[in-house]
C-alpha positions in Angstrom: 0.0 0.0 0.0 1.5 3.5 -1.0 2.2 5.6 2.1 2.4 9.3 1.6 4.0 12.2 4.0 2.6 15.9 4.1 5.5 17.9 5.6 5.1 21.4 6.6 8.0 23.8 7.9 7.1 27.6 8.8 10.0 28.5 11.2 11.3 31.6 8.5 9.3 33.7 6.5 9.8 31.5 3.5 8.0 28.7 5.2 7.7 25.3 2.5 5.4 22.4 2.3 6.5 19.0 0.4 4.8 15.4 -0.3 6.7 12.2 0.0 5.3 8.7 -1.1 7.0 5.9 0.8 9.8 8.8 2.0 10.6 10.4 -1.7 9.7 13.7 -2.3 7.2 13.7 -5.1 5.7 17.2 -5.0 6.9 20.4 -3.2 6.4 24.2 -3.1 8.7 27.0 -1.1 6.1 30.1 -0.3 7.8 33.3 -1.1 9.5 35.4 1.6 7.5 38.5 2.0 9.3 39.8 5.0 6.5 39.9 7.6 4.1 37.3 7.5 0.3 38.9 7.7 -3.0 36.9 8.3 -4.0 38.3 5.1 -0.4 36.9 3.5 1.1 33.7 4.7 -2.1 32.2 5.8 -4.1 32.6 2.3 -0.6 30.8 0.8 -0.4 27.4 3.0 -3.0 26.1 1.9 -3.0 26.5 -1.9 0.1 25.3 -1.6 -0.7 22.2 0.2 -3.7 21.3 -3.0 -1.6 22.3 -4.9 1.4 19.7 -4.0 -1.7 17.5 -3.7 -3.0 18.3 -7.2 0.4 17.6 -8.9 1.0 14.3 -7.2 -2.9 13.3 -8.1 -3.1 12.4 -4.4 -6.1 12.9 -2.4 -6.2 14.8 1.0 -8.0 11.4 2.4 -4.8 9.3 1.4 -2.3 11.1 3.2 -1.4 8.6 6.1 0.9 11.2 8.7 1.3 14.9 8.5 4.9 16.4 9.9 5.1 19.5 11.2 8.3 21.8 11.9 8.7 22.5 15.3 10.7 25.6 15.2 12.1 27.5 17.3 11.6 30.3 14.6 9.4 33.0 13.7 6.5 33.0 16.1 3.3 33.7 13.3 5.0 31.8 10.7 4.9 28.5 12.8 2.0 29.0 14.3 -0.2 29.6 11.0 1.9 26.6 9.8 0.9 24.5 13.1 -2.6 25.5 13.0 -3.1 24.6 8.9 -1.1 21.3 9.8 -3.5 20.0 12.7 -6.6 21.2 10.8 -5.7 18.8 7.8 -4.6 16.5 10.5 -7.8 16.0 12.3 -10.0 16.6 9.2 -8.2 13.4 7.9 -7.9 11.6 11.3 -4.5 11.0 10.4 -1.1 11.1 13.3 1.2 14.2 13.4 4.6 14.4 14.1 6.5 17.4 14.8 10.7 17.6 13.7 12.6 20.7 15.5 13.2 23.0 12.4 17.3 23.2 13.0 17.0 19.3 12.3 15.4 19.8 9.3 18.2 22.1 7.7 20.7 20.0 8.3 18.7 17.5 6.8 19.1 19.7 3.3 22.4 20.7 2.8 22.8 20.1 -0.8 25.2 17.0 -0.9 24.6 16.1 2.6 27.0 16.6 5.6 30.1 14.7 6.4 30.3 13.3 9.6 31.3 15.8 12.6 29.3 18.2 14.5 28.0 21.3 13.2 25.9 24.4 14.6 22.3 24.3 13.1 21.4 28.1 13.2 18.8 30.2 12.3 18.1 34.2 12.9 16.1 35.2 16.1 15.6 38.5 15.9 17.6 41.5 18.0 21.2 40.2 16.5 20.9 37.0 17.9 20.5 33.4 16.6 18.8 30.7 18.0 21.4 27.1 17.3 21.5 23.4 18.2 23.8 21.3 18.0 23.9 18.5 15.8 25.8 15.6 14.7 25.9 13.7 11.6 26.8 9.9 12.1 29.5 7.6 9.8 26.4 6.3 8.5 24.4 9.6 7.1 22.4 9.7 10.2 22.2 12.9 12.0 20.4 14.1 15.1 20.3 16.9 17.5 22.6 16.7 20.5 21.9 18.8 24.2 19.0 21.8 24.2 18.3 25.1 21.6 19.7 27.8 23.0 19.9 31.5 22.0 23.2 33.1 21.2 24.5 37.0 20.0 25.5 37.0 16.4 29.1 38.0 17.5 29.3 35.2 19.3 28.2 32.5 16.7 32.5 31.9 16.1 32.8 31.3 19.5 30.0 29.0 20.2 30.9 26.7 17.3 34.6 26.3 18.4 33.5 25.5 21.8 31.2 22.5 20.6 34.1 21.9 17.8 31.3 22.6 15.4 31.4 24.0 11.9 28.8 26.9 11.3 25.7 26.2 9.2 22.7 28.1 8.3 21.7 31.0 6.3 24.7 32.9 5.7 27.3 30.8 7.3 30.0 28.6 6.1 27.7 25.7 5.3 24.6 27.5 4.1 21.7 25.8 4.9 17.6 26.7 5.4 15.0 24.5 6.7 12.7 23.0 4.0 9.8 20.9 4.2 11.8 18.1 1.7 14.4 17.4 4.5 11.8 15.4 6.3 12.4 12.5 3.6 16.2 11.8 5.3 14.5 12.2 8.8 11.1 9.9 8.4 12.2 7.2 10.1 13.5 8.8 13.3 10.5 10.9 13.0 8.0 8.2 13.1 10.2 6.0 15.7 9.6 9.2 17.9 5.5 9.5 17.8 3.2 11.5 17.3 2.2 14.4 19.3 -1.3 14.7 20.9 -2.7 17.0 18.7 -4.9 19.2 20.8 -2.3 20.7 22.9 0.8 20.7 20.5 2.3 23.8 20.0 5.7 24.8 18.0 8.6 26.0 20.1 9.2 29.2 19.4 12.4 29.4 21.3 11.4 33.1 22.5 8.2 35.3 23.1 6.5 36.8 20.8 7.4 40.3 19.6 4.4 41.8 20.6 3.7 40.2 24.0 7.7 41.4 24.9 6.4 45.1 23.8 3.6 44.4 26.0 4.9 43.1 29.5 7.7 46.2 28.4 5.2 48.8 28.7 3.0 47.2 31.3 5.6 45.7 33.6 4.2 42.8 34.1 4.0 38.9 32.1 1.3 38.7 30.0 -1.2 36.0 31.2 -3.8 34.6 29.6 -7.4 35.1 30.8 -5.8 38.0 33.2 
């Protein structure tokens, strides 16, 4: 029986979606980076671009048997409109979803693939700082993340690599590399071996607040809570 993957990643502004059957990709779009994502932008793009992939594939949204989801840390509205697209078509389906942090996923698509050694999956977070993992790429291909995400200043990114004995990679550094929806097809297995999440309370990490609720607890000098 064919098994096909919808894989969507929204932790940069260029978020992507991709389809695999039995772990190829066989259909994938990258939405256009428009700087700051809007509900009247990004939103009104995710899913066109999920019939789309759908469309070109002649799948139907009934035969899709998992939905992955990147799980950031990244840009807060970008993930969450990606989240909230991804457990829609997950439910509506009654299908399992399965989330993969998004500095995974762009080590998963260096063009080429990685050599074996650690590296420093980074991506921009805002305020000259850069959220990173650490990862490590086995004899065998295999790679994984290794200890917790962490934020660190962009001055500092050097530093940080040479103390994990890492080599740099993400946009703009020696290895460039972006998160795409595609790399889930080198991950799948270790992505299903890892389960699903429980749907109704899954969220992304964002690896930092939001913008706007920093400007608010800022000016109000207080955290924000909900209901308060």
């Amino acid at each position: 029986m064919t098994d096909y993957t919808l894989a969507m990643e929204g932790s940069t502004y260029a978020g992507s979606i991709a389809l695999l059957r039995d772990g190829e990709v066989i259909a994938e779009r990258t939405l256009t980076d428009s700087g700051i994502p809007t509900r009247d932008g990004r939103d009104e793009r995710v899913l066109p671009s999920v019939a789309e992939c759908l469309s070109e594939a002649d799948v139907r949204v009934g035969e899709i048997a998992r939905i992955v989801c990147g799980a950031g840390p990244g840009s807060f509205t970008s993930l969450r409109i990606s989240a909230s697209v991804a457990k829609g078509i997950a439910v509506g389906v009654g299908c399992p979803m399965f989330p993969v942090p998004s500095l995974l996923l762009s080590a998963a698509c260096v063009q080429g693939g990685l050599e074996s050694g650690r590296y420093l999956s980074v991506l921009p977070a805002m305020r000259n700082e850069w959220f990173a993992s650490l990862v490590e790429c086995a004899e065998d291909g295999t790679i994984d993340l290794r200890g917790e995400t962490f934020i660190v200043l962009g001055t500092e990114l050097g530093r940080a690599a040479a103390e994990s004995d890492a080599r740099l990679l993400g946009p703009g550094q020696a290895i460039e590399a972006r998160p795409h929806a595609r790399g889930v097809s080198k991950l799948l297995g270790q992505i299903i071996s890892g389960g699903p999440v429980t749907i109704e309370t899954w969220e992304p990490d964002y690896g930092r607040l939001a913008e706007a609720q920093v400007r608010w607890e800022a000016a109000h000098g207080r955290p924000l809570v909900a209901g308060a």
